[in-house]
N, C-alpha and C positions, 0 to 999 in steps of 0.2 A: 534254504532255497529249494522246492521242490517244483514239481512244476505239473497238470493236469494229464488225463491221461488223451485227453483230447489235442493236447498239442503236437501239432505238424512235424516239429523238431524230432519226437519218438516214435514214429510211424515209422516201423521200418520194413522191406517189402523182405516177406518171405519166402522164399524161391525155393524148391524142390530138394535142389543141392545140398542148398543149408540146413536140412532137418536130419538129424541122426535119431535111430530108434534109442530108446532111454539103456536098452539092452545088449544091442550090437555092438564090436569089435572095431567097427569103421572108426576112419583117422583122418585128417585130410590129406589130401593131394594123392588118393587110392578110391578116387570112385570113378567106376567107367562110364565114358563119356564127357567127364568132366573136361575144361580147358584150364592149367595151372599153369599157363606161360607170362609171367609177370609181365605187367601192362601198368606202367606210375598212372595214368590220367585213370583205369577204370578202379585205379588201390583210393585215390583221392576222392575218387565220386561213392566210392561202397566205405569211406573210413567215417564214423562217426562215435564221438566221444561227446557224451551228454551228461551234464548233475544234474542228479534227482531230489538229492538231498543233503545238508550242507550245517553244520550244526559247529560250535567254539572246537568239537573234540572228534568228531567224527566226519566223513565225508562219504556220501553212496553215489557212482557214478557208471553207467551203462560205455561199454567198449565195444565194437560195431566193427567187422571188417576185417578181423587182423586173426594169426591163425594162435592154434592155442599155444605156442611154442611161446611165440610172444608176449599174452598175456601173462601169463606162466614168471617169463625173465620180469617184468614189470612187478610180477607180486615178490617176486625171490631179493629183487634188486632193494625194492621197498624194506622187506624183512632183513635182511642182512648187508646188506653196502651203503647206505644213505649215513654218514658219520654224524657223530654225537659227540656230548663229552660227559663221562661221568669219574666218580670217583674212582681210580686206581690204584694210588699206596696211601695209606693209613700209618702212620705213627702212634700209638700209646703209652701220653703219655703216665695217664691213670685210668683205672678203671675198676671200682669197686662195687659197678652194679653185681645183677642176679646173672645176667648175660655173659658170657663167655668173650672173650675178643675178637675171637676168629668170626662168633654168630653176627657180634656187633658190626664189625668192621663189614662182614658181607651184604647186610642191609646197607650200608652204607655206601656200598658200591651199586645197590641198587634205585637207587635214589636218582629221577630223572631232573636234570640239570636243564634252568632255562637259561641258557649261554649258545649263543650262534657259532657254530662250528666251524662254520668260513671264515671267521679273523683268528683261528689257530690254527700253527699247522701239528703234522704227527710229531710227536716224540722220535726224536731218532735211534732210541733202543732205550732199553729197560735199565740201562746203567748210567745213560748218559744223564749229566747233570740236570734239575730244572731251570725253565727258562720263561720269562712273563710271555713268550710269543707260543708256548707249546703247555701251559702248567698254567690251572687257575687254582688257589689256595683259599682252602675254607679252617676253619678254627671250630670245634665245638668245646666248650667248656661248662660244664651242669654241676651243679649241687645242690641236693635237697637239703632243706633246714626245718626244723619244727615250727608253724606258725605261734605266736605271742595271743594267749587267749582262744586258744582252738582245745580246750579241755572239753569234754560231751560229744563234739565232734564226730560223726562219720566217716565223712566224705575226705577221703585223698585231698581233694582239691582245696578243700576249708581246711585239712589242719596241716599243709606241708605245703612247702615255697617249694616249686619245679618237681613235684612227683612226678610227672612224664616228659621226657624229653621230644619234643616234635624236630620234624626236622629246615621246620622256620626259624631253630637256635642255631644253626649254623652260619656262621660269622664269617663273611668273604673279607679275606684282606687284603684292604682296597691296595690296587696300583689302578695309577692315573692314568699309563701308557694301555692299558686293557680298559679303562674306562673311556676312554677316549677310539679306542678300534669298536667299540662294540655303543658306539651312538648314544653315550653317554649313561645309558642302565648297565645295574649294577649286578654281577651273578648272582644269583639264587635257584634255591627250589621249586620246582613245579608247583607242587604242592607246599604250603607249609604246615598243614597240618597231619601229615603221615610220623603216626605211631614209632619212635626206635626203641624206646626201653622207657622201662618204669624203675623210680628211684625212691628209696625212701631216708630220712633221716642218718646223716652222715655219708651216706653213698653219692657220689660222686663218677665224672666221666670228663677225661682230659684227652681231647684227638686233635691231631694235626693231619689234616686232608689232601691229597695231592689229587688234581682232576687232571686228565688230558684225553684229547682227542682218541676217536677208533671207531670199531663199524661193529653191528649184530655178529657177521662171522668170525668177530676175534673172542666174542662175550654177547651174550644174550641182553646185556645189561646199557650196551651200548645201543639196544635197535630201538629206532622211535618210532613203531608203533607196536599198540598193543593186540592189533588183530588186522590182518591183513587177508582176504581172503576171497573167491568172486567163487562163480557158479553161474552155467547156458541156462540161458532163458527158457522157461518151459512152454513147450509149444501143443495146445489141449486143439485137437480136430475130432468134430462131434461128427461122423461119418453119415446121422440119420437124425432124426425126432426122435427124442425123448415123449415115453407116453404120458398121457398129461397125471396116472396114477402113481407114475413113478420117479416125478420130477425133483418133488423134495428131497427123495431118498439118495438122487442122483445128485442132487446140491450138496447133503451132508456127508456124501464119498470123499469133498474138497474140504480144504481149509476157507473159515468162513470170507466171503470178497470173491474167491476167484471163479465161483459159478453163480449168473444172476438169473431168477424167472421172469421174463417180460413177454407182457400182450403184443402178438403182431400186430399187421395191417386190418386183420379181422376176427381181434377182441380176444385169441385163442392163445392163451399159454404157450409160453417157448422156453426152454434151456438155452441160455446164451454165454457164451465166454466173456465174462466182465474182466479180469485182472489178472492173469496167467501168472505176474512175477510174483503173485504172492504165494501159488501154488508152490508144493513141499516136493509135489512127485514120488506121492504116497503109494501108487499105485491101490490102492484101497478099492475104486471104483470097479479094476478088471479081478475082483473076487466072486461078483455078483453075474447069475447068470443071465438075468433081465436085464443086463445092456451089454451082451455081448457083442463083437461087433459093430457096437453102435460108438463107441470111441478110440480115441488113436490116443496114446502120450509121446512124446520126443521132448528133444530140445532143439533148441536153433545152434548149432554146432559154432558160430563165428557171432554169439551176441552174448556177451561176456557182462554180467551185472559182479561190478565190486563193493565191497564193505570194508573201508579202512578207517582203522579207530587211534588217530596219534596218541603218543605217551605224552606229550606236551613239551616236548622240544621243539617240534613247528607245529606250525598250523596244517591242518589238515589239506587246506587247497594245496598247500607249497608243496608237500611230498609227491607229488604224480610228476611235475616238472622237475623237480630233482632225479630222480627214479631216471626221468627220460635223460636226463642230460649224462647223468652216469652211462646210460645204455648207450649214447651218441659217440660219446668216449671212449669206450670199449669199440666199436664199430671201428672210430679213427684208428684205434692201437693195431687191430686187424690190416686195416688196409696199409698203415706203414710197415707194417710187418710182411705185406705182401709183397709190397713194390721193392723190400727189399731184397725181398727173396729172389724175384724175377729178375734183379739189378745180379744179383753174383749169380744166378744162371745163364745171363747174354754175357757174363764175361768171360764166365765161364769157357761155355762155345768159342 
């Protein structure tokens, strides 16, 4: 889902205010003359959240309006508190690969789970027993054997039954009561064809898997995404005319896209800003001393472009309104926290 650069929806009006030097110190709500007295009807008319781009595994979306603190808790929330559920305790019961148990068993825990986290709850501690409402149980069982008629042979694959174990061999064992919370599909992996160990002739691998819920900040293993990250929009103000001998020179200062040559009103070469977001903010262009002066770099300090790449536990649309409901939640635990505070202070008195 992307959308032109010509559409109304991403015009957005750039005001004075908004522009921080690529180099300065400034932060907001520290610039003189500013007015930072929160105002909801002018927060609703300056908030805009736009997709740009939209893909099975990725999502790129523009955040408009909102200060960095926030965008900030949005990516942090994303990366570490949005629950998952992956592998946790491992059992072995055999293992005569080349791999070690502790190597195996940690791949295994890194293994992203397509199971919906919302019809599990946590584990109630590390001792307490499993349970189908907190514990999804997977089975891997491998043995390689020598193929029948694979003498001359090369190839792994042509003369041995299961030389590699994927991780599509792992064997959910079914409960109906989990099949039936989770809308009738059945746990698995993300992926089924991630690499865990290679096996050969009489080597073997017997695990018993225990999955249960948790978030990025308990394990890395549990965040569902793979890249969360945003960056201000660059704001390029050509302060004069570019001379018409020095045009090109000043186009290849950019990354190719974000500086265009176009004919004015009368037939005459112009440097124009065609695509700022694709610019790097190489600063490359204030090396040269024939266009001194002649250009300004910034960013728009409150226009926030994100790049989140799920691990494929959700879909990438889902993660932003998760993210926010987390953050909404956290807000509510504040504010009962408050009112109780204020509650044994009047009784206080």
């Amino acid at each position: 889902m992307s959308r032109s650069n010509d559409d109304p929806r991403r015009q957005v009006q750039v005001l004075p205010e908004r522009i921080g030097n690529v180099a300065d110190s400034e932060f907001p709500g520290h610039y003189p003359g500013e007015d930072h007295s929160w105002n909801l009807q002018k927060f609703k008319k300056n908030l805009i959240c736009s997709i740009q781009r939209l893909t099975p595994s990725t999502v790129e979306f523009d955040l408009v309006g909102v200060d960095a603190s926030i965008a900030n808790a949005l990516r942090r929330v994303m990366i570490a508190e949005i629950p998952t559920v992956a592998i946790e305790t491992v059992y072995v019961w055999n293992n005569t690969s080349i791999m070690q148990d502790e190597v195996l068993c940690h791949r295994l825990g890194l293994i992203p789970l397509k199971i919906d986290p919302r019809e599990l709850v946590y584990k109630k501690s590390a001792n307490s027993a499993p349970h189908d409402r907190d514990t999804v149980v997977f089975d891997l069982r491998v043995r390689c054997d020598k193929k029948d008629g694979s003498k001359g042979e090369t190839d792994p694959k042509k003369m041995y039954h299961d030389s590699n174990v994927y991780t599509g061999m792992l064997q959910w064992q079914v409960n109906e009561d989990q099949r039936k919370r989770m809308g009738g599909e059945a746990p698995r992996p993300v992926d089924p064809d991630i690499l865990l160990v290679k096996l050969r002739p009489g080597q073997m691998v017997d695990m018993h898997c225990f999955a249960n819920k948790g978030t990025g900040a308990d394990h890395a293993k549990f965040s569902p995404v793979a890249t969360a990250s945003y960056r201000l929009l660059p704001h390029i103000k050509l302060r004069g005319p570019i001379p018409e001998e020095h045009q090109e020179k000043f186009q290849k200062c950019f990354v190719p896209g974000v500086i265009a040559i176009k004919e004015d009103e009368y037939g005459s070469p112009q440097v124009v800003v065609e695509n700022p977001r694709k610019d790097t903010v190489s600063r490359e262009v204030l090396r040269h001393k024939e266009f001194e002066g002649l250009v300004e770099l910034s960013r728009i300090r409150d226009h926030f472009l994100y790049n989140v790449e799920s691990a494929g536990q959700y879909r990438p649309e889902e993660l932003i309104p998760e993210a926010i409901d987390i953050l909404l939640k956290k807000i509510s635990d504040v504010e009962v926290g408050l009112d109780k505070l204020f509650e044994d202070d009047a009784t206080a008195a």
